[in-house]
TORKOL-4160 file (C-alpha; in steps of 0.2 Angstrom, whole numbers, padded with zeros to 4 digits, m for minus):
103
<pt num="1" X="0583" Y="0673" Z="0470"/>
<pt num="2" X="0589" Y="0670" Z="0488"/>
<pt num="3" X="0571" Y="0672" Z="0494"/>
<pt num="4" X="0566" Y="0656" Z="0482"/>
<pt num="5" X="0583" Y="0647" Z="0489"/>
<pt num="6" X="0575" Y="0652" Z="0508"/>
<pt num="7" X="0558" Y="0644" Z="0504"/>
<pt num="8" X="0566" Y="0629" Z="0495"/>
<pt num="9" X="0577" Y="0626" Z="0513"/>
<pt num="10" X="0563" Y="0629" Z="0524"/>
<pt num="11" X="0550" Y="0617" Z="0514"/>
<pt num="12" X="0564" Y="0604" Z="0512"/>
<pt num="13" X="0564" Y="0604" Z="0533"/>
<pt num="14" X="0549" Y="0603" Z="0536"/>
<pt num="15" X="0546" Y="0589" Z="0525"/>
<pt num="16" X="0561" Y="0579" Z="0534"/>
<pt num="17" X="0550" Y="0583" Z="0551"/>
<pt num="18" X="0537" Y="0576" Z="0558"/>
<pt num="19" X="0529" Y="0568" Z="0539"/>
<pt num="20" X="0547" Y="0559" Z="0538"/>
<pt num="21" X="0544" Y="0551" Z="0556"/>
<pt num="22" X="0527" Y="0547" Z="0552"/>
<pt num="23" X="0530" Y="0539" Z="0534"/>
<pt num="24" X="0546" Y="0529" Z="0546"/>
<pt num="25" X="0533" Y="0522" Z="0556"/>
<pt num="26" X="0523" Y="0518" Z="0542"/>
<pt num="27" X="0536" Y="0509" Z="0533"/>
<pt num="28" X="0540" Y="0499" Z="0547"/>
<pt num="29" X="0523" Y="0492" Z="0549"/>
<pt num="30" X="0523" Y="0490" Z="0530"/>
<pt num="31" X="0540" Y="0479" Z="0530"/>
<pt num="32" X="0533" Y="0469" Z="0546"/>
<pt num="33" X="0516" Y="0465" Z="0536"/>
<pt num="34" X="0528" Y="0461" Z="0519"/>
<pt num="35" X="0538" Y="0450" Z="0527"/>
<pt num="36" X="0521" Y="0440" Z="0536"/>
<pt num="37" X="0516" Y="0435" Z="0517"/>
<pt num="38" X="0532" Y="0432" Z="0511"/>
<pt num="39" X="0534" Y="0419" Z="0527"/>
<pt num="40" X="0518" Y="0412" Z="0523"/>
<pt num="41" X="0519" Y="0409" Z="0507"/>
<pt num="42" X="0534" Y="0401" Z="0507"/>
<pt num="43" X="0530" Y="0390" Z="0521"/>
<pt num="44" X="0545" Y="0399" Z="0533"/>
<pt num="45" X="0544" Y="0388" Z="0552"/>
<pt num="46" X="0532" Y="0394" Z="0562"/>
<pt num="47" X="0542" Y="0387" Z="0577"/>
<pt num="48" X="0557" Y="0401" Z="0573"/>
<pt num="49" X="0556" Y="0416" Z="0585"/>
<pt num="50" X="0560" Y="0428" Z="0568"/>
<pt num="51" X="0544" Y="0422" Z="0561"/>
<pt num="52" X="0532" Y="0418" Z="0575"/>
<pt num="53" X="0538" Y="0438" Z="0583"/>
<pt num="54" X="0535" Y="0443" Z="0566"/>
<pt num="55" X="0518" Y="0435" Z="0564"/>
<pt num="56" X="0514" Y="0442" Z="0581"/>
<pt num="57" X="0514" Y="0459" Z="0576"/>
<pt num="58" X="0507" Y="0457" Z="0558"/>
<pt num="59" X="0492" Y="0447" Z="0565"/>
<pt num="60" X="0489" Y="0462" Z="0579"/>
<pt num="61" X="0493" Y="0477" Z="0564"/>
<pt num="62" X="0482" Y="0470" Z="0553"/>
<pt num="63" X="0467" Y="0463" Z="0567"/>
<pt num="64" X="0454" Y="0472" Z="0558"/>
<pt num="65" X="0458" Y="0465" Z="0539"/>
<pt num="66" X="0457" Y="0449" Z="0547"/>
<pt num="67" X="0446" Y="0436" Z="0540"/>
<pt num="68" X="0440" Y="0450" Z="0527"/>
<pt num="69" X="0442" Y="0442" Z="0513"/>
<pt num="70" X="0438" Y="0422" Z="0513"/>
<pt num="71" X="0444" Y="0409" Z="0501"/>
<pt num="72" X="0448" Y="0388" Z="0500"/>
<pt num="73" X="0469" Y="0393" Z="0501"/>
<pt num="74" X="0476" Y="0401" Z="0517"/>
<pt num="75" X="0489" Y="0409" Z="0508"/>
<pt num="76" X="0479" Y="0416" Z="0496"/>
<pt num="77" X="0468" Y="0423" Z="0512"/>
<pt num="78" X="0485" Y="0431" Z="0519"/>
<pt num="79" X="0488" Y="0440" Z="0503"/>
<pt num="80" X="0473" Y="0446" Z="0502"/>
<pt num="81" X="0470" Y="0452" Z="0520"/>
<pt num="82" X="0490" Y="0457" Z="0524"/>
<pt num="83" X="0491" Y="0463" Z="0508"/>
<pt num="84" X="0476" Y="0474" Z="0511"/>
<pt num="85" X="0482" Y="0478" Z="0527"/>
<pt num="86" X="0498" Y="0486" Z="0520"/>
<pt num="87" X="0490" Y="0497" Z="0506"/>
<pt num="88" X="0477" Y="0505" Z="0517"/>
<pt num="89" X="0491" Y="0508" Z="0531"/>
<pt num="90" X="0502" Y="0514" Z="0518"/>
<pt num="91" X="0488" Y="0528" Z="0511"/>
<pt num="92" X="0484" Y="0533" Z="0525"/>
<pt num="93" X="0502" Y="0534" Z="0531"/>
<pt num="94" X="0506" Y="0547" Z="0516"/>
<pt num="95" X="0486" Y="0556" Z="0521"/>
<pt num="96" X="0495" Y="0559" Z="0538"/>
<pt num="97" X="0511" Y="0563" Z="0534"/>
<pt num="98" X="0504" Y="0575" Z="0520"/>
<pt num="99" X="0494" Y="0583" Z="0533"/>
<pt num="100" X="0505" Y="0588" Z="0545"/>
<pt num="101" X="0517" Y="0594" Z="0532"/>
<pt num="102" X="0505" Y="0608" Z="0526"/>
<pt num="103" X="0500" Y="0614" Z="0546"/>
């Protein structure tokens, strides 16, 4: 039994390692992208340094979703492509964060 409690304690670690810094970052990126499409959608000032530093960052983390998908409605086109943008980072994120908990 106390073998089965070691195990537990040392998996438990290493999963708060390196994966729990990588799903961090992850989440981060996630919230910054998040937070782009709920600006644009409901039409926050552009001219306010909260939300141009925010789209600043969104538009560089999600350069190569940009102009993926096209359609008549801007906003529609930042849900689309940010939205995208956040799954993939997220996926791949856990991919990651999987991976280095298993090495």
């Amino acid at each position: 039994m106390r073998a089965l409690g070691r195990m537990a304690g040392v998996l438990q670690r290493r999963q708060s390692g390196v994966g729990a810094i990588i799903m961090l970052v992850v989440g981060v990126i996630a919230l910054i992208l998040v937070l782009h499409i709920v600006f644009v959608l409901f039409g926050a000032n552009s001219g306010n340094a909260i939300v141009s530093t925010d789209a600043d960052w969104a538009r560089h983390l999600a350069a190569w979703f940009d102009g993926l998908f096209t359609t008549s409605n801007a906003k529609w086109n930042t849900v689309l492509n940010y939205g995208i943008a956040t799954v993939v980072y997220l996926i791949v994120g856990r991919l990651l964060a999987g991976l280095v908990e298993r090495v």
